[in-house]
N, C-alpha and C positions, 0 to 999 in steps of 0.2 A: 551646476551641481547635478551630477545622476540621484534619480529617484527610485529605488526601490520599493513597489508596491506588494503587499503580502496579503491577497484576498483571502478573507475567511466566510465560509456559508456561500460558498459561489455558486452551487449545486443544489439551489434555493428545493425543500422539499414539496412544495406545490407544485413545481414545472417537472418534477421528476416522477411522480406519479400522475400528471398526463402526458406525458411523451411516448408515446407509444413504440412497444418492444420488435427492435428490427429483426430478432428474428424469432418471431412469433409461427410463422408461415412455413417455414424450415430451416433445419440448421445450415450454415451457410458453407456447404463443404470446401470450396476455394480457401476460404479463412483457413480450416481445420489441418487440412493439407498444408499451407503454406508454413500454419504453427511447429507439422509432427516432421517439417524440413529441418526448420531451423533448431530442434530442439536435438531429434536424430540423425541429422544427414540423412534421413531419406530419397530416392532417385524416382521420378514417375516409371522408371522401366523397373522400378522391385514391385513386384505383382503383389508381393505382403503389403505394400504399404498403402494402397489402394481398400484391400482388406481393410485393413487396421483405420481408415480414415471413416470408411463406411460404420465401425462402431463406435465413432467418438463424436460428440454432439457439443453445440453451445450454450450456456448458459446463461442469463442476463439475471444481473441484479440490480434494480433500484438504488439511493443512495439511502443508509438506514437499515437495508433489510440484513439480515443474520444467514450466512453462508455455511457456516458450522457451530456447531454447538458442543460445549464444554461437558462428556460423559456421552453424548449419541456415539451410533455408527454408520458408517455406510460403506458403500460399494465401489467408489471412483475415486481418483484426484481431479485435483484442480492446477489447471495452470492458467496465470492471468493473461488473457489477450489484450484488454484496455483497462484501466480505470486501477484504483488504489485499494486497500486491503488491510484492515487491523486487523493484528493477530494479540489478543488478550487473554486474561484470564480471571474469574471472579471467585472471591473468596466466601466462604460461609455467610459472610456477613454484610455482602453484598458489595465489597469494596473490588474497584476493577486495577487489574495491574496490567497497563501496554507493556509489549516485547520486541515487536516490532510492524514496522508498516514495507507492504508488499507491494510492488507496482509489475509493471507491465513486460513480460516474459518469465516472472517468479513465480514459481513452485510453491501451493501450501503444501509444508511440508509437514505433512501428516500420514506417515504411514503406519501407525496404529492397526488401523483393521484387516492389512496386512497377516496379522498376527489374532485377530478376534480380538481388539484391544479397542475401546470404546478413543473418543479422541480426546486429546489432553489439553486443549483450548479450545476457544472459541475465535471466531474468523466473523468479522461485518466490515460491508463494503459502506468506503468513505463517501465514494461518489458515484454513479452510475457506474457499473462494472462489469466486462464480458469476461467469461472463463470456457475456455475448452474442457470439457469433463472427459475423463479418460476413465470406463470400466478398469478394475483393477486386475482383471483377467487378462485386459485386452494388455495393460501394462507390463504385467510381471511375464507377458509372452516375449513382449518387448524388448526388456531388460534380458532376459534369459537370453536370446538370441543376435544382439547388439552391443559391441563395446561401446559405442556411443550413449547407447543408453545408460550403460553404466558410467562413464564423467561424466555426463550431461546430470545425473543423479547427484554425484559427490558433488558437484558443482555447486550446485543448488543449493544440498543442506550446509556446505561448507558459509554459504554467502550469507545463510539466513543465521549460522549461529555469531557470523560476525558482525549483523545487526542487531543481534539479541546483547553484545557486550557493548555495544556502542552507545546503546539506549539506558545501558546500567552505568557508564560511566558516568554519561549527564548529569542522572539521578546523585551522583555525590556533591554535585556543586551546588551554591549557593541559588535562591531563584532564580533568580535576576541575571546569574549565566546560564541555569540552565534553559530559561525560556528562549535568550541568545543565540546560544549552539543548537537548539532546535530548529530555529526559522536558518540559523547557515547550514543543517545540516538536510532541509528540506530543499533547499535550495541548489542543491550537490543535484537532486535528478534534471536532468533535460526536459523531461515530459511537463513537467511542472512549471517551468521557466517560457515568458513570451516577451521577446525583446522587441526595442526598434532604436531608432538611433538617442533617441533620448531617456526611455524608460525601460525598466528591467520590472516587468510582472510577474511576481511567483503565487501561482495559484497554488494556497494551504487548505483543503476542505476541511479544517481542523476547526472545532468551536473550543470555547476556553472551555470548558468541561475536559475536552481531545488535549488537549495542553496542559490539563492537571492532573491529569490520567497519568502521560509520559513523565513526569517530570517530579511526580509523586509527591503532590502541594493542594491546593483547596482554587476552589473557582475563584474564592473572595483575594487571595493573593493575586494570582493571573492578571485581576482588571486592575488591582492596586499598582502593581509595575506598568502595565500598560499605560496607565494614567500619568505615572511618575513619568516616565518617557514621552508623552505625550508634552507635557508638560515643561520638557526639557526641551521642547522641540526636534526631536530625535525623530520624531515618526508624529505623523498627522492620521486621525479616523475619522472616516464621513463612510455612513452607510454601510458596515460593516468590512471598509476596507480599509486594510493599513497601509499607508504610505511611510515609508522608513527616508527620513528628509538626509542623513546621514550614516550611510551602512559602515564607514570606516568605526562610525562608534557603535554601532555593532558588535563590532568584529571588536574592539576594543572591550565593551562590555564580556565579550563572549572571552577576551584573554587569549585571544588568535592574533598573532602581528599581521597585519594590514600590507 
């Protein structure tokens, strides 16, 4: 039988606040370059792009720390080079609503200040996280002067509003599918997924709080299904990791034919 494990808190927060930040020393321009290729087809013989790499810097974020905040402003984008990314938003009353989760070559796509427009969510990284920060001067030179820039743009925000509906559609189902279609649909990235011939790892940096957030239910639900499934044998927990003993029911639960 393949075992499906679903690790949650794997980005344990004690080890992530002593690991110390690789690029403290300076930003790593090889990375930076290599990022402002793939995003613009840039060529080392365009003498701009040389420029343009020299004002773009890396940013490191612990797992927990707050990336953007809901009514600030600032000066740059972000695009992620490693690591995962909520994009949320809280209400008056302290209530948080997920929209969707960002990984690695995705745009926060916040162009807000842009326009003098403070930002319309808030952005915290799930797990240790690097982002290339691009001045927005250095940007909109960019854009203005690249058609690439400009798909490599609609691309983006296209990709990110069809994450924002996918995460709403969940939200209509029942818990116990939507907690389902969440771990398959966390399971759809590559980055997240470590295989071998017997086991299939999907690293979730999700805590059931992160699960009741998405999915717009209570923590105390979250562990009650967990249990229920546990219980059914469906999935075994030790130490904060879930082992899913049968994904077909899963997928069964989840109302996806197998």
């Amino acid at each position: 039988m393949r075992v499906t494990r679903i690790a949650e808190d794997t980005f344990a927060d004690s080890k992530s606040a002593k690991r110390e930040n690789p690029f403290h020393a300076r930003p790593d321009l090889q990375t930076i370059k290599t990022m402002l290729k793939l995003m613009f087809q840039f060529n080392d013989q365009d003498p701009e792009f040389h420029r343009f790499a020299s004002q773009c810097s890396l940013d490191f974020f612990t797992r927990n720390k707050m990336i953007l905040s809901h009514g600030a402003y600032s000066d740059h984008i972000y695009v992620i080079v490693d690591g995962i990314i909520k994009i949320f938003r809280s209400s008056t009353q302290g209530k948080r609503t997920t929209y969707a989760f960002l990984r690695k070559g995705q745009l926060l796509p916040e162009l807000n200040p842009l326009f003098k427009i403070p930002h319309g969510f808030s952005a915290i990284a799930l797990m240790d996280t690097v982002c290339l920060k691009i001045p927005y001067s250095v940007f909109f030179n960019i854009f203005l002067h690249r058609q690439t820039a400009t798909l490599w743009l609609i691309s983006q925000l296209t990709k990110f509003q069809e994450q924002i509906s996918e995460w709403k559609l969940i939200r209509f189902d029942r818990v116990e599918i939507k907690i389902a279609r969440l771990f398959l649909e966390m399971s759809k990235d590559s980055n997240l997924v470590k295989s071998d011939n017997k086991t299939t790892m999907i690293i979730v940096p999700l805590t059931r709080k992160d699960i009741a957030e998405v999915i717009d239910s209570t923590v105390e639900t979250v562990i009650r299904i967990i249990q229920k499934w546990r219980k059914k044998g469906i999935l075994h927990v030790r130490a904060k990791i879930f082992s899913i003993l049968d994904i077909n029911e899963i997928r069964k639960i989840a109302e996806i034919a197998s």
